[in-house]
VOBA-1610 file (N, C-alpha, C; in pm, whole numbers, padded with zeros to 5 digits, always signed):
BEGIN
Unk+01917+00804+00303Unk+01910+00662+00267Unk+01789+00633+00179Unk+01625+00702+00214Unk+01589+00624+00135Unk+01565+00691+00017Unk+01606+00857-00048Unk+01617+00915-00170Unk+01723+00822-00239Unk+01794+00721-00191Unk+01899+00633-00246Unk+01821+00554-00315Unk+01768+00435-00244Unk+01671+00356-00261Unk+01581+00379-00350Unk+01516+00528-00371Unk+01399+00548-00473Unk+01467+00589-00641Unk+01577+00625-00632Unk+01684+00651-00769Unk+01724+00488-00810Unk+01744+00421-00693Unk+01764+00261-00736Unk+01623+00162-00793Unk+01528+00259-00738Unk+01391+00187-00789Unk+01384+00273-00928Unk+01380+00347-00949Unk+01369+00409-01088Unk+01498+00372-01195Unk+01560+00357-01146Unk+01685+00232-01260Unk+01680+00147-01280Unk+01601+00031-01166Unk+01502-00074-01183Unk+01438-00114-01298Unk+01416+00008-01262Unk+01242-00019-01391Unk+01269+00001-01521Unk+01394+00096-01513Unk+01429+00126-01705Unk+01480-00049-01749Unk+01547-00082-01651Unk+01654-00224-01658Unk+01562-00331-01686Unk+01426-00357-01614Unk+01360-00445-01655Unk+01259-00418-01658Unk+01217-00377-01799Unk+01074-00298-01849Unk+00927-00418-01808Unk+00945-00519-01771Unk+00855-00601-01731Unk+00784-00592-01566Unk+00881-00548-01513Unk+00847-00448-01370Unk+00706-00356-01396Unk+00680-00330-01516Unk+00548-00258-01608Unk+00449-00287-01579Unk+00444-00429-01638Unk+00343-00544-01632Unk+00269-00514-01520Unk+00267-00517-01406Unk+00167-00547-01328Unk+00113-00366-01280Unk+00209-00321-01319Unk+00078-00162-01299Unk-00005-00127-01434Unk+00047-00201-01570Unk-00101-00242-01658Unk-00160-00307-01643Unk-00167-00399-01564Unk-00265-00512-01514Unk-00362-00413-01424Unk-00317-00366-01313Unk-00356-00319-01232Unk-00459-00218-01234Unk-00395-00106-01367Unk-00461+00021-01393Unk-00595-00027-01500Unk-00541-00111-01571Unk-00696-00199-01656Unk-00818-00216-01565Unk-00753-00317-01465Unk-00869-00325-01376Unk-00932-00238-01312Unk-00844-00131-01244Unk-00913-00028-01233Unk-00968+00033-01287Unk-00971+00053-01401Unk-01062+00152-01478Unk-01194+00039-01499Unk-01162-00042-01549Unk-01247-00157-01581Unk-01406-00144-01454Unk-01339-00103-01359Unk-01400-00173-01205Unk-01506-00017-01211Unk-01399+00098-01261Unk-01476+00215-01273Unk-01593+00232-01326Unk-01568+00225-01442Unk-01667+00153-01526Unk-01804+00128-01540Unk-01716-00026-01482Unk-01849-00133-01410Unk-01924-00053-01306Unk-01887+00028-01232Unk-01977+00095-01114Unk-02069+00228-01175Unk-02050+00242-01298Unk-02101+00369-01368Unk-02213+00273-01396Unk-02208+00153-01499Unk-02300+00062-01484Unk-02381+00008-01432Unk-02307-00037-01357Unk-02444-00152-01268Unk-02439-00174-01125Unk-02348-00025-01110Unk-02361-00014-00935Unk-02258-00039-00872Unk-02281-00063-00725Unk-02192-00109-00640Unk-02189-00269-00616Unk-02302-00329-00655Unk-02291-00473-00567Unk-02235-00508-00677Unk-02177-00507-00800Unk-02145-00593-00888Unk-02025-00548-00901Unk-01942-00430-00828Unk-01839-00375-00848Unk-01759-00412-00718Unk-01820-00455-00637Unk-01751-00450-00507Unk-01738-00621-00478Unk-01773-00682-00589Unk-01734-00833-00576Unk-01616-00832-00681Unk-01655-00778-00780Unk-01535-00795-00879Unk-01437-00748-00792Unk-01409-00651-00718Unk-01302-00574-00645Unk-01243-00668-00582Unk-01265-00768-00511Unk-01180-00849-00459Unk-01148-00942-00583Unk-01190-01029-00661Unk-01172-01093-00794Unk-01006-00998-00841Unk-01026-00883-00876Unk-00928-00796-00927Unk-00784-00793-00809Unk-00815-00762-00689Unk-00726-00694-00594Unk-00650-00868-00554Unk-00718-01009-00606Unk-00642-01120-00593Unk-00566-01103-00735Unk-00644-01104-00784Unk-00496-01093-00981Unk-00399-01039-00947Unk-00427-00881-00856Unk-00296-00819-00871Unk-00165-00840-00793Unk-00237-00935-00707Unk-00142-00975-00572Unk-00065-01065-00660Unk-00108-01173-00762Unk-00036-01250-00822Unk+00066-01183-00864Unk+00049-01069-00965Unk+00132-00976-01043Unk+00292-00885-00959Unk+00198-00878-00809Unk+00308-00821-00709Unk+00368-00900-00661Unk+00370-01040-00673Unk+00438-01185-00574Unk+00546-01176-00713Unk+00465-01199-00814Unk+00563-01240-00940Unk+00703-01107-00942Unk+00643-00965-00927Unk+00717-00866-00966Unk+00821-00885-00879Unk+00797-00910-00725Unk+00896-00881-00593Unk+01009-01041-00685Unk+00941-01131-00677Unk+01013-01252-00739Unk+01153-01174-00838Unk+01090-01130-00968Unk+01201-01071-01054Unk+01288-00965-01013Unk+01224-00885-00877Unk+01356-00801-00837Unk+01437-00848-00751Unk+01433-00992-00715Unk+01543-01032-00605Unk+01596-01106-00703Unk+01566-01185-00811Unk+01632-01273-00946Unk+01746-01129-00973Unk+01694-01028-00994Unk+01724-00967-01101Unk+01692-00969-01263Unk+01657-01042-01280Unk+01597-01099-01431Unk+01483-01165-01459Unk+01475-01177-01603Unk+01317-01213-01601Unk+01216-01189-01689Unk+01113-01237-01751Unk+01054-01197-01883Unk+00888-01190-01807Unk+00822-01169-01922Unk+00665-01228-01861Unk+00593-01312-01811Unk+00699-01427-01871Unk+00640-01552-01822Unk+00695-01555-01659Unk+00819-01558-01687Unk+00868-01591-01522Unk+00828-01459-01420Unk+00781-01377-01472Unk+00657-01305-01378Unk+00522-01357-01332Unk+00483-01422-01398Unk+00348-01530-01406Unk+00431-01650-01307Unk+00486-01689-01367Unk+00519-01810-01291Unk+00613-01803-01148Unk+00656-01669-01146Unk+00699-01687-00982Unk+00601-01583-00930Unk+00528-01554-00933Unk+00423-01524-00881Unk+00298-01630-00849Unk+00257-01683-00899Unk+00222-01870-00906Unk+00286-01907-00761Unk+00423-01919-00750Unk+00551-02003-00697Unk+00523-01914-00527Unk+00522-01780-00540Unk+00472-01752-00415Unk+00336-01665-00366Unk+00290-01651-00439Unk+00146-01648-00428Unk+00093-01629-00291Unk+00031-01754-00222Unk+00046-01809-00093Unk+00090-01713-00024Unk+00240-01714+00011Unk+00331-01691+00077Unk+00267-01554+00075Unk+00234-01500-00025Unk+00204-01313+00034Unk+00039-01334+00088Unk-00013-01391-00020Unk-00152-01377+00034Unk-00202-01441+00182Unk-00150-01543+00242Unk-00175-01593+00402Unk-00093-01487+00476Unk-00030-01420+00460Unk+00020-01345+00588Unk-00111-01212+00628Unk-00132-01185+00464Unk-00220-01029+00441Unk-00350-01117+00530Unk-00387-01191+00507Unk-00518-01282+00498Unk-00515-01276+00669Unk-00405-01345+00761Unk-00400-01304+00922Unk-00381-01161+00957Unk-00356-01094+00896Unk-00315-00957+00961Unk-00436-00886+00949Unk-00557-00900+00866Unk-00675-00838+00825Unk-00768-00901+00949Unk-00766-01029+00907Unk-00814-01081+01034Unk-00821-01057+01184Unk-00628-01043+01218Unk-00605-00943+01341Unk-00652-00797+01356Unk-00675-00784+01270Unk-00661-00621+01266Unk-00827-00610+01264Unk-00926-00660+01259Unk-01069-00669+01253Unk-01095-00735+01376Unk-01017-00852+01418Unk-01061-00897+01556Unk-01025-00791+01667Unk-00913-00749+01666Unk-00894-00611+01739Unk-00974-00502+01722Unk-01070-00443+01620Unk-01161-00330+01615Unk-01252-00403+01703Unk-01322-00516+01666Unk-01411-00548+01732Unk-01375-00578+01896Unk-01292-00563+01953Unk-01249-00588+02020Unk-01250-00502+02145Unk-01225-00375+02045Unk-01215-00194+02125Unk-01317-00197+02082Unk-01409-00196+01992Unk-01594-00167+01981Unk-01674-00159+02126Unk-01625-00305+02114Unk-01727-00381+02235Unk-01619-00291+02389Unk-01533-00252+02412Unk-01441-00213+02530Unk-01488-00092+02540Unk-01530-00009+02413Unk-01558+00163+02443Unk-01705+00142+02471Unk-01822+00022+02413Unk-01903+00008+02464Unk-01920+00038+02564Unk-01922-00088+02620Unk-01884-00126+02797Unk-01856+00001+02863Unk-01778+00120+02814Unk-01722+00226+02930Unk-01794+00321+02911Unk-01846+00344+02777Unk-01963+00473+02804Unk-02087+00414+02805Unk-02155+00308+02805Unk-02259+00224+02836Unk-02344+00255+02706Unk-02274+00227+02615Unk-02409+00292+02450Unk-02297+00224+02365Unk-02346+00236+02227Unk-02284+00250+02116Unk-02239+00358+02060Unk-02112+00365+02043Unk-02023+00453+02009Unk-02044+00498+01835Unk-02006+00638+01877Unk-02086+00754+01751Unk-01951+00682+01639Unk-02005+00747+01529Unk-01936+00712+01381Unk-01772+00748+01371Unk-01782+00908+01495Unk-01664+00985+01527Unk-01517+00858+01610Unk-01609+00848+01687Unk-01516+00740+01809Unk-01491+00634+01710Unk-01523+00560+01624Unk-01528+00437+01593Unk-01418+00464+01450Unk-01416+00597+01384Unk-01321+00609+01318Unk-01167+00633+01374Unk-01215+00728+01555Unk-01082+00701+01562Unk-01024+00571+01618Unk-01082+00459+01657Unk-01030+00366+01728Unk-01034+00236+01626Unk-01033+00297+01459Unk-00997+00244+01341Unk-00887+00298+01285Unk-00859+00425+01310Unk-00771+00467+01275Unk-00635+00419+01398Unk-00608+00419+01459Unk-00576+00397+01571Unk-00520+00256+01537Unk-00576+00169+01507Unk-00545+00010+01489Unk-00483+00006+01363Unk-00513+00052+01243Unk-00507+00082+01082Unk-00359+00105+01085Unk-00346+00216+01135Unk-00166+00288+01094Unk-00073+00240+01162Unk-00082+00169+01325Unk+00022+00137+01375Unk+00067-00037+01250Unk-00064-00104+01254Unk-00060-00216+01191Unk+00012-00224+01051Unk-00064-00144+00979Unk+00007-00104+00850Unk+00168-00052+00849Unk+00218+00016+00922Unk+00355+00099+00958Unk+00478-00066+00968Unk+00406-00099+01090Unk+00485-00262+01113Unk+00464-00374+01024Unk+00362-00425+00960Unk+00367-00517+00875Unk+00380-00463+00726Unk+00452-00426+00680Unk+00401-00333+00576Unk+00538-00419+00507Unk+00594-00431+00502Unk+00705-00573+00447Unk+00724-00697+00431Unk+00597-00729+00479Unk+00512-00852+00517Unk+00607-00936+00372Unk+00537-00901+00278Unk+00530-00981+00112Unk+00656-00954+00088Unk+00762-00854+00096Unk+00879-00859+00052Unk+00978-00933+00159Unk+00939-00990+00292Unk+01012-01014+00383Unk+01002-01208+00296Unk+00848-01225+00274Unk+00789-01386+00216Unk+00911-01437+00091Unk+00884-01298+00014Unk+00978-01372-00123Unk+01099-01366-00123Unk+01149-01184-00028Unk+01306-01187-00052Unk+01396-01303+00040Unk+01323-01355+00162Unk+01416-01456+00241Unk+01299-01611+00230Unk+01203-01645+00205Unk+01163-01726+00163Unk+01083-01764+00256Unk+01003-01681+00382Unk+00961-01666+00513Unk+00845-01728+00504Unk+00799-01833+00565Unk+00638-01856+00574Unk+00528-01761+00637Unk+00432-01788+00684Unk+00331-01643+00741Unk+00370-01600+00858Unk+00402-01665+00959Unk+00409-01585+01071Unk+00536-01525+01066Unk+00638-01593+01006Unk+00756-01571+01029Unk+00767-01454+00953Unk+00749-01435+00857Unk+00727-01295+00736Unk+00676-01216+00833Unk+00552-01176+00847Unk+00497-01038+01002Unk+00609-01039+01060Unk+00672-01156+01155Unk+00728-01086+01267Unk+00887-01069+01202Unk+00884-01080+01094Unk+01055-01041+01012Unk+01048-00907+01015Unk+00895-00842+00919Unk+00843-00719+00921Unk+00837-00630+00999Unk+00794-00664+01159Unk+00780-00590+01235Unk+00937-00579+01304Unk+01030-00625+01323Unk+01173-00670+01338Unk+01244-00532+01310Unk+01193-00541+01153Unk+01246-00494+01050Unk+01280-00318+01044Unk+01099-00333+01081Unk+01057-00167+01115Unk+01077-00139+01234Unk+01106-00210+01304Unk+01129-00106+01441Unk+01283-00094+01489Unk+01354-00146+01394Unk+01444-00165+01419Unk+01526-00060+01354Unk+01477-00044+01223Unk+01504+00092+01169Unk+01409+00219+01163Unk+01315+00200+01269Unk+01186+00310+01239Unk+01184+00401+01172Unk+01347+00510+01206Unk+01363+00639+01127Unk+01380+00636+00989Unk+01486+00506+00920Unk+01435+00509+00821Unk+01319+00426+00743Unk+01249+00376+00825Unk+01076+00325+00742Unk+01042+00503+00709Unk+00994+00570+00831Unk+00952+00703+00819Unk+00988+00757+00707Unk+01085+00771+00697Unk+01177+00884+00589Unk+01109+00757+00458Unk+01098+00653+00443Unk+01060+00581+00311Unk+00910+00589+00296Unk+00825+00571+00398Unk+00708+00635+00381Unk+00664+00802+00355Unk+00749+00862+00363Unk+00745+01008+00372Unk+00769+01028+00210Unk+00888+00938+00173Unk+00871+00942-00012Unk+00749+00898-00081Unk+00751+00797-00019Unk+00614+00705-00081Unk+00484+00777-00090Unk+00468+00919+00005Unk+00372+01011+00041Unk+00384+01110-00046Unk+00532+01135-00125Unk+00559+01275-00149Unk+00521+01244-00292Unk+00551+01078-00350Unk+00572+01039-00501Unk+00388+01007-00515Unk+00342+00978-00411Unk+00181+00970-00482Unk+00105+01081-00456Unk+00151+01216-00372Unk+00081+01356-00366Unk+00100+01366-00570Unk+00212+01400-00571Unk+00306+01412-00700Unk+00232+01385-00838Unk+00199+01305-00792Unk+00166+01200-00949Unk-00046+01224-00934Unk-00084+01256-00835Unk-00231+01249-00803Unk-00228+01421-00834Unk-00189+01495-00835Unk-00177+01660-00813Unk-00172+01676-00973Unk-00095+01603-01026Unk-00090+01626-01182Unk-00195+01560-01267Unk-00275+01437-01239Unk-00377+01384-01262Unk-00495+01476-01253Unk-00432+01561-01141Unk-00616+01595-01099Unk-00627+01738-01174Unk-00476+01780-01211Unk-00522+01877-01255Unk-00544+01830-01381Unk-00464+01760-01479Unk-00542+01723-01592Unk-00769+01674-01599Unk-00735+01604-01483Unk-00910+01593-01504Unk-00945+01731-01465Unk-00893+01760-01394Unk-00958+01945-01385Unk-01025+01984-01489Unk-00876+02029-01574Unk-00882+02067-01713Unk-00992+02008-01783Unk-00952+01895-01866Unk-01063+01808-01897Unk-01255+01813-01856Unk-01273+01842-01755Unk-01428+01821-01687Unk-01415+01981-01644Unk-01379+02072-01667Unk-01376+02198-01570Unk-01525+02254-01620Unk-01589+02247-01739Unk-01701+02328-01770Unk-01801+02235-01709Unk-01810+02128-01682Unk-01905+02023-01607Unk-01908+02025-01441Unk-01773+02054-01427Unk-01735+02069-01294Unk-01768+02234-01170Unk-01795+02302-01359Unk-01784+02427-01248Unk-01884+02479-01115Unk-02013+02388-01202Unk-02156+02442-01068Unk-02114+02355-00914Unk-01986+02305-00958Unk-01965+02213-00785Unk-01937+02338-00713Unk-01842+02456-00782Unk-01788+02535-00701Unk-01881+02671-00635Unk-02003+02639-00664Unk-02101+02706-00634Unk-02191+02644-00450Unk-02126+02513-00482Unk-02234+02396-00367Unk-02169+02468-00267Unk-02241+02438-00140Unk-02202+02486+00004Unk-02131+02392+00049Unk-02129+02339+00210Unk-02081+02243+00254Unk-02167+02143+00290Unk-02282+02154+00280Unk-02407+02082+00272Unk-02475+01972+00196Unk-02441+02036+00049Unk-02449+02016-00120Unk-02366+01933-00114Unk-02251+01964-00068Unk-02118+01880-00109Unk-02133+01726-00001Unk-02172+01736+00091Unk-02148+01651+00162Unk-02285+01575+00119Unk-02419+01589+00045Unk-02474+01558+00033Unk-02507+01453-00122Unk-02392+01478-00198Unk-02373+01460-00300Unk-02378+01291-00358Unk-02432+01284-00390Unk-02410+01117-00401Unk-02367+01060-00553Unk-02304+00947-00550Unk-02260+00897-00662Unk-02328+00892-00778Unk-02454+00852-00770Unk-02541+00892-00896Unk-02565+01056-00909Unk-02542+01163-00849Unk-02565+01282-00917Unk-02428+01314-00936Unk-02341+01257-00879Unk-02160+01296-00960Unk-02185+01273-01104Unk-02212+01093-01119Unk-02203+01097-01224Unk-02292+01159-01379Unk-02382+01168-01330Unk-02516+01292-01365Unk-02428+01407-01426Unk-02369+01470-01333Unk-02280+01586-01363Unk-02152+01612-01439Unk-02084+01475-01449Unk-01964+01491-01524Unk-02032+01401-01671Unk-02113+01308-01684Unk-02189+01254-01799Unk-02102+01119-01818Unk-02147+01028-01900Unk-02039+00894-01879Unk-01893+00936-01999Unk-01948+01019-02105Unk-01794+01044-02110Unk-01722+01090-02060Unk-01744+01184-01912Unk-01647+01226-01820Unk-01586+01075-01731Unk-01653+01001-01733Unk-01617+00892-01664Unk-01488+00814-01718Unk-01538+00826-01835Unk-01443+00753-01944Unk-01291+00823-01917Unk-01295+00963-01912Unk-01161+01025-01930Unk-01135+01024-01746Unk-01210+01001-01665Unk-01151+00955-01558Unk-01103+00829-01527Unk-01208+00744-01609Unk-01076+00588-01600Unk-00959+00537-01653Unk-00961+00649-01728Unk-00832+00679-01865Unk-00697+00739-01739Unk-00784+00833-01642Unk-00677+00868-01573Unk-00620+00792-01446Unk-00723+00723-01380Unk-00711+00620-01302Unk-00594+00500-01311Unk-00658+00493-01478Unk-00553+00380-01483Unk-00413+00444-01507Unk-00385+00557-01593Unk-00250+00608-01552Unk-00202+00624-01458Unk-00265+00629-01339Unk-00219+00678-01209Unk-00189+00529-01157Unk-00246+00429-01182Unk-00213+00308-01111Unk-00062+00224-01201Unk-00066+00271-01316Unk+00024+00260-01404Unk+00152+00282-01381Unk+00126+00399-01309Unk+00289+00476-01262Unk+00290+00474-01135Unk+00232+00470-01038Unk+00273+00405-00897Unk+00253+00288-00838Unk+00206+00177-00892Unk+00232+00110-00834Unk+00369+00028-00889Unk+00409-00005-01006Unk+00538-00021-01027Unk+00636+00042-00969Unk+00660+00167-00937Unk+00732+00255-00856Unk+00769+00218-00715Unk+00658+00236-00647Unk+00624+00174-00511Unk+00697+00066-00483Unk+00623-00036-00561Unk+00643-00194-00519Unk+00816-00206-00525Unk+00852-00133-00657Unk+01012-00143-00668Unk+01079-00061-00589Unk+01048+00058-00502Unk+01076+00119-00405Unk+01081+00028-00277Unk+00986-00057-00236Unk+00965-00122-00154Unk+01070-00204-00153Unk+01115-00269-00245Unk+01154-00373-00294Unk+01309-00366-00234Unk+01399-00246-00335Unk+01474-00163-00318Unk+01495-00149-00138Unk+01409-00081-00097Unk+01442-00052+00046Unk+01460-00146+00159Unk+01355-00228+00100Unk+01378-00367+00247Unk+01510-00450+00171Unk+01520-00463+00087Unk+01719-00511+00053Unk+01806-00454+00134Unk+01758-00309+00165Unk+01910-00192+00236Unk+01908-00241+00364Unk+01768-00221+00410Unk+01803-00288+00541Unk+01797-00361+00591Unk+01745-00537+00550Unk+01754-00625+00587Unk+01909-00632+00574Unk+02006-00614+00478Unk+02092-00685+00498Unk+02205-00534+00577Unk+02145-00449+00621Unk+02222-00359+00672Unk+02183-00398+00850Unk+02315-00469+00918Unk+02338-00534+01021Unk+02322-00442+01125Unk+02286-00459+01285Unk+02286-00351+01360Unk+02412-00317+01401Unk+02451-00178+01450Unk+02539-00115+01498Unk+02531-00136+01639Unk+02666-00212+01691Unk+02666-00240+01886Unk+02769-00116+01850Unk+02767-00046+01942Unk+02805+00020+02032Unk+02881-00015+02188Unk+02996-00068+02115Unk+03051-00106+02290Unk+03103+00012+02358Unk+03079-00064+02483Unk+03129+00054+02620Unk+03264-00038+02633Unk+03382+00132+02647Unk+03490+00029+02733Unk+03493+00032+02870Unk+03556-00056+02907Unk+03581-00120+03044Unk+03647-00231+03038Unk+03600-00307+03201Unk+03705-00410+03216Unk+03600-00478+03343Unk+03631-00608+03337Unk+03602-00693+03460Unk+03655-00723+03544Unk+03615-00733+03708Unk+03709-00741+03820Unk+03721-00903+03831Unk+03756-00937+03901Unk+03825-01067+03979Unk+03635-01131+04012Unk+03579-01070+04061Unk+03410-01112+04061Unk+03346-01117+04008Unk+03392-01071+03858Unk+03275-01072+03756Unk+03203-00949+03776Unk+03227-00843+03799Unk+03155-00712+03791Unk+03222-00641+03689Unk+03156-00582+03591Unk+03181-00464+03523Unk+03232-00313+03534Unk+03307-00270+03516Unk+03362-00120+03560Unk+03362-00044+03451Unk+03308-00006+03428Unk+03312+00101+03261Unk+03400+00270+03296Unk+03465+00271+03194Unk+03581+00357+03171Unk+03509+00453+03168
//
């Protein structure tokens, strides 16, 4: 079912080349953001980062908009993205919220039981732990908002409905979604390979020490800012070609099974004179 779904997202996209649009939006900024952090750091990169990661939400409200139309130009990508906006961004906006009031939540609980503050180890797993179940179930959140017209709560709990209802195939659609961005990152990296390999080579000399010790200003030291350049060159290709993919994968898949109804399974039998059941 969902190798179906991902051949229907890639016919998608030839059909309405504006489906584009928002993984050039996307991959600009990213490189852009790259950039900026080669520049002038992190604090000026990590504000723009939210500035950017709201544009693109516009771009993904608008895109999900034109794949339930079916049709559609640039503008009416802009403008139904505008139209539900909202609708994706308040659901993401509570679920972050939940999902942070709950860490803090187990913080303070693993506290309490080993009587200290819990090492960097524990605290990743009882982030990880909260992160994937959350993500797995709401993860249709925005396509549940635009494709049936769901307000916030009602969108999550469509989502979570949604996925557990078909778990095996979410799995099998995340398992593509895993296989198409190994895919596309494996061929990137070997191009920057290529590209930076004579800059790159004294890394393969570092221990595990070196490496772990390595910090962002001597990366970039080492590859020089025109290595940077041909890494934001690749960045943004990479955001170029999956997230249009994705989103229309996404898109694609929660159509199959929202409107794919559950299977009852009746038992035969018969009822007595009392109202009791007797199954055949």
């Amino acid at each position: 079912m969902a190798l179906l779904e991902f051949k229907e997202a890639i016919g998608l996209l030839g059909k309405l080349p504006v489906l584009w649009i928002p993984g050039v939006v996307a991959g600009l900024l990213a490189a852009a953001l790259w950039i900026l952090l080669d520049i002038s750091g992190t604090f000026f990169t990590s504000r723009l980062l939210v500035v950017a990661l709201l544009v693109v939400l516009l771009f993904i409200a608008g895109m999900l908009a034109i794949i339930r139309k079916g049709e559609g130009g640039a503008r009416s990508l802009v403008s139904e993205g505008g139209r539900y906006y909202f609708r994706v961004l308040l659901p993401q906006l509570v679920i972050v919220c939940a999902s942070m009031i709950a860490f803090v939540m187990l913080i303070v609980l693993v506290t309490l039981v080993i009587g200290g503050t819990p090492d960097i180890g524990i605290m990743s797993v009882i982030w990880f732990c909260i992160t994937i179940p959350v993500l797995f179930l709401t993860f249709f959140y925005d396509t549940a908002a635009v494709f049936e017209d769901l307000r916030v709560f009602d969108s999550i709990r469509r989502s979570i409905h949604l996925t557990i209802t078909h778990a095996g195939e979410v799995i099998k659609f995340f398992l593509v979604c895993a296989g198409c961005c190994i895919a596309v990152m494996f061929v990137l990296m070997m191009v920057w390979e290529a590209a930076l390999y004579e800059r790159l080579q004294p890394i393969t000399t570092y221990n595990e020490t070196q490496i772990a010790s390595l910090t962002p200003d001597q990366f970039v030291a080492l590859v020089g800012h025109d290595g940077m350049w041909i890494t934001a060159i690749l960045i943004c290709t990479g955001m170029l070609i999956l997230l249009p993919v994705l989103i229309t994968y996404k898109a694609c898949f929660f159509r199959k099974i929202a409107g794919s109804p559950l299977i009852i399974q009746q038992q035969s039998g018969e009822y007595d004179s009392k109202g009791r059941w007797y199954k055949y």
